[in-house]
DOPA-284055 format. One line per field, with one value per residue (C-alpha): x, y, z; residue in three letters; residue number from 0. Coordinates in steps of 0.05 Angstrom, whole numbers, plus 5000, padded with zeros to 4 digits. Each point is the difference from the previous one (the first is absolute). Layout:
<sites>
u [X, ...]
v [Y, ...]
w [Z, ...]
type [ala, ...]
seq [NUM, ...]
</sites>
This chain:
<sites>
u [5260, 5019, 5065, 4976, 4981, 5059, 4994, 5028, 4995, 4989, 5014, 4921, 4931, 4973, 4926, 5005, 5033, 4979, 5041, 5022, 4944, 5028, 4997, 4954, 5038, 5043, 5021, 5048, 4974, 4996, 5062, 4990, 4952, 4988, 4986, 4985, 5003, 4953, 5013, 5081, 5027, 5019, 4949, 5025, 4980, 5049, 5019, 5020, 5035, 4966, 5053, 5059, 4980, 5071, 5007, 4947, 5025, 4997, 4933, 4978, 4986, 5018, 5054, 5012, 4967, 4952, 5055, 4988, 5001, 4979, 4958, 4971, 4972, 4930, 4959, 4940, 4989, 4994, 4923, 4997, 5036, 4993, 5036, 4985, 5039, 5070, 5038, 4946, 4961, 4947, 5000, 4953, 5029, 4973, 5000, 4949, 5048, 5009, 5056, 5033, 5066, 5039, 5053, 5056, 5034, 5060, 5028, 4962, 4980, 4925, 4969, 4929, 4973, 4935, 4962, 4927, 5005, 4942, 4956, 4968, 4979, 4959, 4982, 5024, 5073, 5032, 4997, 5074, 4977, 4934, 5024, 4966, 5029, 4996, 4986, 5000, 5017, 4989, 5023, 4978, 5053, 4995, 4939, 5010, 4950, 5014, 4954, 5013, 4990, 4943, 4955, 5021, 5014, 5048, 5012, 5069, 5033, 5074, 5016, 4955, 5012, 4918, 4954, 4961, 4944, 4987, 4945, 5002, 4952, 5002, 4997, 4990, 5047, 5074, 5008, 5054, 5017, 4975, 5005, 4982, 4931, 5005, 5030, 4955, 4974, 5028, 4995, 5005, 4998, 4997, 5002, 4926, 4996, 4975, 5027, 4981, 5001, 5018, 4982, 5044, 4961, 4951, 4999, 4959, 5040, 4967, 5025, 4957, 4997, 5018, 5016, 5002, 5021, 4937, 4999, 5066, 5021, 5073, 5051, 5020, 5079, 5013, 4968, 5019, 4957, 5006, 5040, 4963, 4932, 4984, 4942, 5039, 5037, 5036, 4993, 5046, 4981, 5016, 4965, 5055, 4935, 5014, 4931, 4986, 4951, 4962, 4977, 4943, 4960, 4979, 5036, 5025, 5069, 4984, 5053, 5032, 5063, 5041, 5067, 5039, 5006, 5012, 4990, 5007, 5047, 4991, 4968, 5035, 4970, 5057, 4997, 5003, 4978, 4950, 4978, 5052, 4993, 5038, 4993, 5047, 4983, 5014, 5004, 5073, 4971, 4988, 4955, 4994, 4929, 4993, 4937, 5023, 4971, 5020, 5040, 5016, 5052, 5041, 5068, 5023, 5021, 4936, 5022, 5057, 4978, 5001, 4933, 4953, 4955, 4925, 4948, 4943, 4930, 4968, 4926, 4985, 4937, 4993, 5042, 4985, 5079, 5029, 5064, 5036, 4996, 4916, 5005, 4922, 5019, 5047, 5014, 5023, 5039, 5053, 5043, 5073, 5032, 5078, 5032, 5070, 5027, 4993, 5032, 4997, 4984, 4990, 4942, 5011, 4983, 5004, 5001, 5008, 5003, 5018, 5023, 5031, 5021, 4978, 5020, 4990, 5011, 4989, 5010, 5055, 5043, 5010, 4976, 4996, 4998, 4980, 5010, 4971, 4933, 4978, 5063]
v [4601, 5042, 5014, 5050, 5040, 5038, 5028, 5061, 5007, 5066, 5007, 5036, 4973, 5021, 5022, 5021, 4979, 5039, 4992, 5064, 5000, 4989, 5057, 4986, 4973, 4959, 4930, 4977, 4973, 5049, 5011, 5050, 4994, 5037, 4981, 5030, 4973, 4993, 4982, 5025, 5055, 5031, 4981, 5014, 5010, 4957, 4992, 4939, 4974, 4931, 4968, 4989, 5009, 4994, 4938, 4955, 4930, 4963, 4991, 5061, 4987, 5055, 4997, 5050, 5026, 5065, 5056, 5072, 5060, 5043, 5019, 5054, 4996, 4991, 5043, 4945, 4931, 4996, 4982, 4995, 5026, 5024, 5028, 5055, 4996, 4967, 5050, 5017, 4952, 5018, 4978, 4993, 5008, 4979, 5062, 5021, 5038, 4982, 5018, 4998, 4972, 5016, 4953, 5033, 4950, 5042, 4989, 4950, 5047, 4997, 5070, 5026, 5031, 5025, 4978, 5002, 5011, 4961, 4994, 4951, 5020, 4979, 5067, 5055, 5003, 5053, 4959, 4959, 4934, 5004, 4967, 4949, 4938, 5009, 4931, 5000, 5035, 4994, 5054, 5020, 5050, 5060, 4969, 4975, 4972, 4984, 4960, 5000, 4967, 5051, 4995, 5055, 4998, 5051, 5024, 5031, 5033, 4979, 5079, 5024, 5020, 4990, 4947, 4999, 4969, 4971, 4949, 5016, 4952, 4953, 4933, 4992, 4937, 4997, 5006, 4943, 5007, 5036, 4992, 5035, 4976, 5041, 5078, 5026, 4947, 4968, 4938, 4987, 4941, 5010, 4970, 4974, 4958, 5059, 5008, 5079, 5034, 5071, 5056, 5052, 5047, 5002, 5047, 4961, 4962, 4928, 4946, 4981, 4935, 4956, 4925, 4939, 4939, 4972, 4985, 5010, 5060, 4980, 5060, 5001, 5017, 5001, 5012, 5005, 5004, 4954, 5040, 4988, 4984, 5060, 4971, 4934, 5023, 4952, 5014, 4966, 5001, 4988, 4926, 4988, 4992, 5016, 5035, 5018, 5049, 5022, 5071, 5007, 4957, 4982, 5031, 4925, 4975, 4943, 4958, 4977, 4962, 4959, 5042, 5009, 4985, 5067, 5078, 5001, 5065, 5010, 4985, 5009, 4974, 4991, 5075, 4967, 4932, 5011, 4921, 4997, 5029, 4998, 5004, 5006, 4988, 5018, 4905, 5008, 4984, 5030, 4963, 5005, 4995, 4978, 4995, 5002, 4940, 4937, 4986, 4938, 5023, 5050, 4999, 4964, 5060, 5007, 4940, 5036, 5021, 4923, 5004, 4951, 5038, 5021, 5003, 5052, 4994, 5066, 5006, 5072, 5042, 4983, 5055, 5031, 5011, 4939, 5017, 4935, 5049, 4990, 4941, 4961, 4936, 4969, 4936, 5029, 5054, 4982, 5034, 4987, 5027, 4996, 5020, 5028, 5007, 4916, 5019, 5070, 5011, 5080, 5041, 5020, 5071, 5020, 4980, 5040, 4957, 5037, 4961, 4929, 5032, 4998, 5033, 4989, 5028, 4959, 5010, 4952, 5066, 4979, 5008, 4955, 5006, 4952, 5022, 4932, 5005, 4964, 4960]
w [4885, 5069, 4962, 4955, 5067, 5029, 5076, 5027, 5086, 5009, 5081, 4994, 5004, 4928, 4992, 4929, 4928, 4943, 4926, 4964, 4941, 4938, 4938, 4952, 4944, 5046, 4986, 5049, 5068, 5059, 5033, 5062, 5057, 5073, 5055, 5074, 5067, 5059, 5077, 4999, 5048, 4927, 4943, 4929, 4931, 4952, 4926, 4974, 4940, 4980, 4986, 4953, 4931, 4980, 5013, 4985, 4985, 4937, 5008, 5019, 5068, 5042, 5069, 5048, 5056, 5011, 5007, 5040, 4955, 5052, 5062, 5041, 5077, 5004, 5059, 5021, 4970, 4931, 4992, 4928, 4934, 4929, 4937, 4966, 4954, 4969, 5063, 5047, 5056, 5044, 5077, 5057, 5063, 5074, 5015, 4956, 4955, 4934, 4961, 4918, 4996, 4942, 4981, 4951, 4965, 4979, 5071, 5027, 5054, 5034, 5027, 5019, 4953, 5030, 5062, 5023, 5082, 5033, 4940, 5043, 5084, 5058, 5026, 4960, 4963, 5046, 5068, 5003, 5011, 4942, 4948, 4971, 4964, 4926, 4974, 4933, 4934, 4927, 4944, 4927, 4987, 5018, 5048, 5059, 5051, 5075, 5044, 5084, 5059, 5012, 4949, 4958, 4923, 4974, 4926, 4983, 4944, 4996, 4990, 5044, 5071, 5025, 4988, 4938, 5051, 5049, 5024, 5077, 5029, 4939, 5048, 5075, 4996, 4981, 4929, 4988, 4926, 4925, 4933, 4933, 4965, 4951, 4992, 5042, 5044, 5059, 5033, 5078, 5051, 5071, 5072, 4999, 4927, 4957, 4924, 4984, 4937, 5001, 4936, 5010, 4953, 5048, 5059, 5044, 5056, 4996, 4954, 4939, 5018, 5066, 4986, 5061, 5031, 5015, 5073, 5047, 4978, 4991, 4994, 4923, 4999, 4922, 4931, 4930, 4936, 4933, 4961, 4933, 5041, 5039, 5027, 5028, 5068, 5056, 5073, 5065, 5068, 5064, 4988, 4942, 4951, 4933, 4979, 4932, 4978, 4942, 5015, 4943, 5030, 5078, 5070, 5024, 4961, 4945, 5019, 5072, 4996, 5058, 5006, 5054, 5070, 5029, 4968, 4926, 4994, 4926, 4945, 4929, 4925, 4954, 4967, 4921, 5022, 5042, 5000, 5051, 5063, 5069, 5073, 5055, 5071, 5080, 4988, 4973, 4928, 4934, 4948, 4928, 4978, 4929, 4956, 4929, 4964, 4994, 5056, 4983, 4944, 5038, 5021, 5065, 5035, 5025, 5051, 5015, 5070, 5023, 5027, 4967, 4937, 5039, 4942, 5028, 4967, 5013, 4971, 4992, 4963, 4927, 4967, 4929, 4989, 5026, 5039, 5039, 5058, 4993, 4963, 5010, 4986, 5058, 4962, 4945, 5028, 5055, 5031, 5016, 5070, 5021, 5051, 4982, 5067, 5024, 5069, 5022, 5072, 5010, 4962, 4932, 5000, 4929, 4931, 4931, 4934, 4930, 4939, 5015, 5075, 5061, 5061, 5071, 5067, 5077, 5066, 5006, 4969, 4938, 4925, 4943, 4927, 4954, 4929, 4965, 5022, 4934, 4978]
type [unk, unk, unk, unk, unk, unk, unk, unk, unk, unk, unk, unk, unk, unk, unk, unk, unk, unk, unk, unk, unk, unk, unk, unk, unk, unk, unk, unk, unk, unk, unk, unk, unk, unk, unk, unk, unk, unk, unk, unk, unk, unk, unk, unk, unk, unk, unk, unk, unk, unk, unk, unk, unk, unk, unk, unk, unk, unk, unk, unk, unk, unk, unk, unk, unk, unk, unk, unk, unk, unk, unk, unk, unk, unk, unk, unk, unk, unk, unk, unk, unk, unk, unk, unk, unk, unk, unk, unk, unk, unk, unk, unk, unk, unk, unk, unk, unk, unk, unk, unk, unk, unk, unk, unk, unk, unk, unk, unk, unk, unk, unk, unk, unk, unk, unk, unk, unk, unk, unk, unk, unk, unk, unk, unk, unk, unk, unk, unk, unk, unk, unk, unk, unk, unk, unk, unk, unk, unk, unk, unk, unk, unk, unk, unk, unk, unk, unk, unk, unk, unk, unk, unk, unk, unk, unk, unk, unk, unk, unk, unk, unk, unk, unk, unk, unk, unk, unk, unk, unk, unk, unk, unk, unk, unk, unk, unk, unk, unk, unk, unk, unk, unk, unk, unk, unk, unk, unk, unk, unk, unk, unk, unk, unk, unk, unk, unk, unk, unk, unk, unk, unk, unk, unk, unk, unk, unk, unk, unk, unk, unk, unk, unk, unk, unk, unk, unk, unk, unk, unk, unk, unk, unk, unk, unk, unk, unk, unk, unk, unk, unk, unk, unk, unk, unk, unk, unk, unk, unk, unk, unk, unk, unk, unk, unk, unk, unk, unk, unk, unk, unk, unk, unk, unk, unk, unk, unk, unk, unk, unk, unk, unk, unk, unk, unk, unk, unk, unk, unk, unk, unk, unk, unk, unk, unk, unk, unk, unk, unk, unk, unk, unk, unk, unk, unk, unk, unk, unk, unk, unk, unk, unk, unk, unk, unk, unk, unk, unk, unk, unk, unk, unk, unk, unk, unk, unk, unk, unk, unk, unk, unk, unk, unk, unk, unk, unk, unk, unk, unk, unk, unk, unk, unk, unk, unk, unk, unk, unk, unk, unk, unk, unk, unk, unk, unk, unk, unk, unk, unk, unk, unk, unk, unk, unk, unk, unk, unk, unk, unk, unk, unk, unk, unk, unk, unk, unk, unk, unk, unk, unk, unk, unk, unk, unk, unk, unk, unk, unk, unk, unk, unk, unk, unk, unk, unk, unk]
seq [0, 1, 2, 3, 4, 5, 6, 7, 8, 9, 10, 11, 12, 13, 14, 15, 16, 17, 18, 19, 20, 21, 22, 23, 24, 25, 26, 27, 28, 29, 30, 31, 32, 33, 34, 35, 36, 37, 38, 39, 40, 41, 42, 43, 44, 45, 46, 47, 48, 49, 50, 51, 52, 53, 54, 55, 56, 57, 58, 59, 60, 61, 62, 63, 64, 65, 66, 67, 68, 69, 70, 71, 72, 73, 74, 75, 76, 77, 78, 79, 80, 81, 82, 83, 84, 85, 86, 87, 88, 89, 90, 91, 92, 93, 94, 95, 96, 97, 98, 99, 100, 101, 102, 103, 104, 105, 106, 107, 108, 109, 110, 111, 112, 113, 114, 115, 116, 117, 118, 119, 120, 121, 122, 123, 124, 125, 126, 127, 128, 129, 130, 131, 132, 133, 134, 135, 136, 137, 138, 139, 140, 141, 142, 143, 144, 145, 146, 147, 148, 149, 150, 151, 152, 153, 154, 155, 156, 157, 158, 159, 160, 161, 162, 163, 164, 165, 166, 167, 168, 169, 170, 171, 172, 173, 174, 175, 176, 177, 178, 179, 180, 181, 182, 183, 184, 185, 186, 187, 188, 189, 190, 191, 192, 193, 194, 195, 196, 197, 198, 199, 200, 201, 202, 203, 204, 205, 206, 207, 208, 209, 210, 211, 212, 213, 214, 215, 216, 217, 218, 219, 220, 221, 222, 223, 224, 225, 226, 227, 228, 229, 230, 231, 232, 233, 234, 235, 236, 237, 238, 239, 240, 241, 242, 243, 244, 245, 246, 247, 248, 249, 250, 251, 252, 253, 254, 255, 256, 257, 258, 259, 260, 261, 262, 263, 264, 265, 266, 267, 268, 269, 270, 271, 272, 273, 274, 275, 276, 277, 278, 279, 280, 281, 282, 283, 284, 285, 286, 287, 288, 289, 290, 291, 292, 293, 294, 295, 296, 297, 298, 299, 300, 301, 302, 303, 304, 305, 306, 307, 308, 309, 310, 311, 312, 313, 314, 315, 316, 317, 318, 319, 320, 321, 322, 323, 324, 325, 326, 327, 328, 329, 330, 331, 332, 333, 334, 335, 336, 337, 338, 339, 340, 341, 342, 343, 344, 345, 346, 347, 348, 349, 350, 351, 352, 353, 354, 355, 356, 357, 358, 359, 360, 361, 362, 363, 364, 365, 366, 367, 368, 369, 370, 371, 372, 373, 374]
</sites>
């Protein structure tokens, strides 16, 4: 099934692959996604086309390779990205800048459309070498909230020139990545294992709730939230443990799951079909986790990735709403793993999946769309 994957070399290591959401009434697969570079003398923000629409084959099937709409040089590696919305993305720089990209579709053109200097520093933002790396980024439009390299969380307004707030001394380890909980509430992992829950109503400066690894005190590198379960979230480290967590009850995740071999770099459930879930790795390999029911009766493309099927048992808490994700009973609820990369050899930094499509970037400087995710 590696044909329905088409491969673009890109001549730069990618770090991140995010898909243009789609509008709301939308019914046609996603066509445009950006990406941005890490590790090049010039690092760039991209847009690409999917693919060719116009000429699917009899089948449907799709041919044609990622094409270039546009790009724009990059100051800094490209540490992680967001959109806005349908024309603007969010970036965090290296550099500790972090800046709004607006892409105008009427010329295919890329510009800056408003940047944060240093919203992350070591020692204070006017020296020339403080910047701090901002490492991660995560929007609800017009909101925008940065985390850094130097523990500091920041809240932005996409029209305002200041920070809305900011958490100063939020975490004396790197903050690696965030997410939404809810409107108001943030989540965070960090360098030493800790999950921390942030109520940005509040003015006090400590999270409402701090989350761990029992024990080693892995660095966590990714997390995203169920998007129908808001209390189900999914963590990566630097282990390449897959840990899920259920944050109503206990400060230890619920379930521990065999990954990868190296650093898990993110962490994505399936946005309307959130059974599915996938991973991508510093290994060379991106899995698709699967825990709808009754394995058994779905499609073979599951196999696809040539590596044999691993069932996982995972015994968790007994749950009152029975998600697979916290599933209590490990006979009866397996789990199905593929790798859809069989032979990659460099790390997999990034993964975004929307719809039937998935879209992902490596170091080996090139990205790869698969738009039959499901087929």
């Amino acid at each position: 099934a590696m044909e329905d994957v088409s491969a673009k070399f890109v001549s730069q290591k990618i770090s991140r692959t995010r898909w243009r959401p789609l509008p709301a009434a939308a019914l046609q697969p996603p066509d445009l996604f950006a990406t941005g570079s890490w590790d090049n003398e010039d690092n760039r923000i991209s847009i690409w086309s999917a693919g060719d629409l116009e000429n699917a084959g009899l089948n449907g099937e799709y041919h044609g390779e990622p094409h270039l709409l546009c790009d724009i040089q990059h100051n800094g590696d490209v540490m992680d990205m967001q959109f806005l919305d349908q024309e603007r993305i969010v970036v965090a720089s290296s550099t500790g800048t972090v800046t709004i990209f607006r892409h105008h579709q009427n010329n295919q053109t890329l510009s800056a459309n408003h940047r944060w200097e240093k919203a992350h520093y070591h020692v204070d933002q006017d020296t020339s070498c403080g910047g701090a790396a901002c490492t991660g980024v995560v929007c609800s439009n017009p909101e925008i909230v940065t985390v850094g390299e130097d523990g500091r969380i920041n809240l932005f307004r996409a029209d305002q020139k200041d920070a809305v707030r900011t958490i100063d001394n939020a975490d004396s380890s790197t903050l690696h990545a965030v997410t939404f909980l809810r409107t108001t509430e943030i989540l965070t992992v960090n360098s030493i294992g800790q999950l921390k829950i942030w109520d940005l109503r509040q003015h006090r400066n400590e999270p409402s709730q701090i989350f761990s690894l029992a024990g080693d005190r892995v660095p966590l590198h990714c997390v995203d939230r169920h998007p129908n379960q808001q209390h189900i979230v999914a963590t990566g480290g630097q282990d390449g443990m897959l840990s899920i967590w259920d944050i109503r009850q206990g400060t230890m995740p619920v379930s521990l799951l065999n990954a990868h071999e190296a650093e898990m770099w993110e962490v994505h459930f399936h946005p309307s079909d959130p059974d599915h879930l996938f991973t991508c790795s510093e290994d060379g390999s991106l899995w698709h986790w699967d825990t709808s029911t009754n394995v058994s009766e779905k499609p073979s493309f599951l196999h696809q990735g040539g590596r044999s099927t691993a069932y996982l048992s995972h015994s968790t808490i007994n749950q009152s709403v029975v998600s697979a994700w916290l599933s209590n009973d490990p006979t009866k609820d397996r789990m199905e793993i593929t790798n859809l990369i069989p032979n990659q050899t460099l790390s997999v930094n990034s993964l975004d999946v929307l719809g039937p499509c998935l879209v992902y970037g490596t170091d080996a400087e090139a990205i790869y769309v698969n738009r039959q995710l499901f087929a």
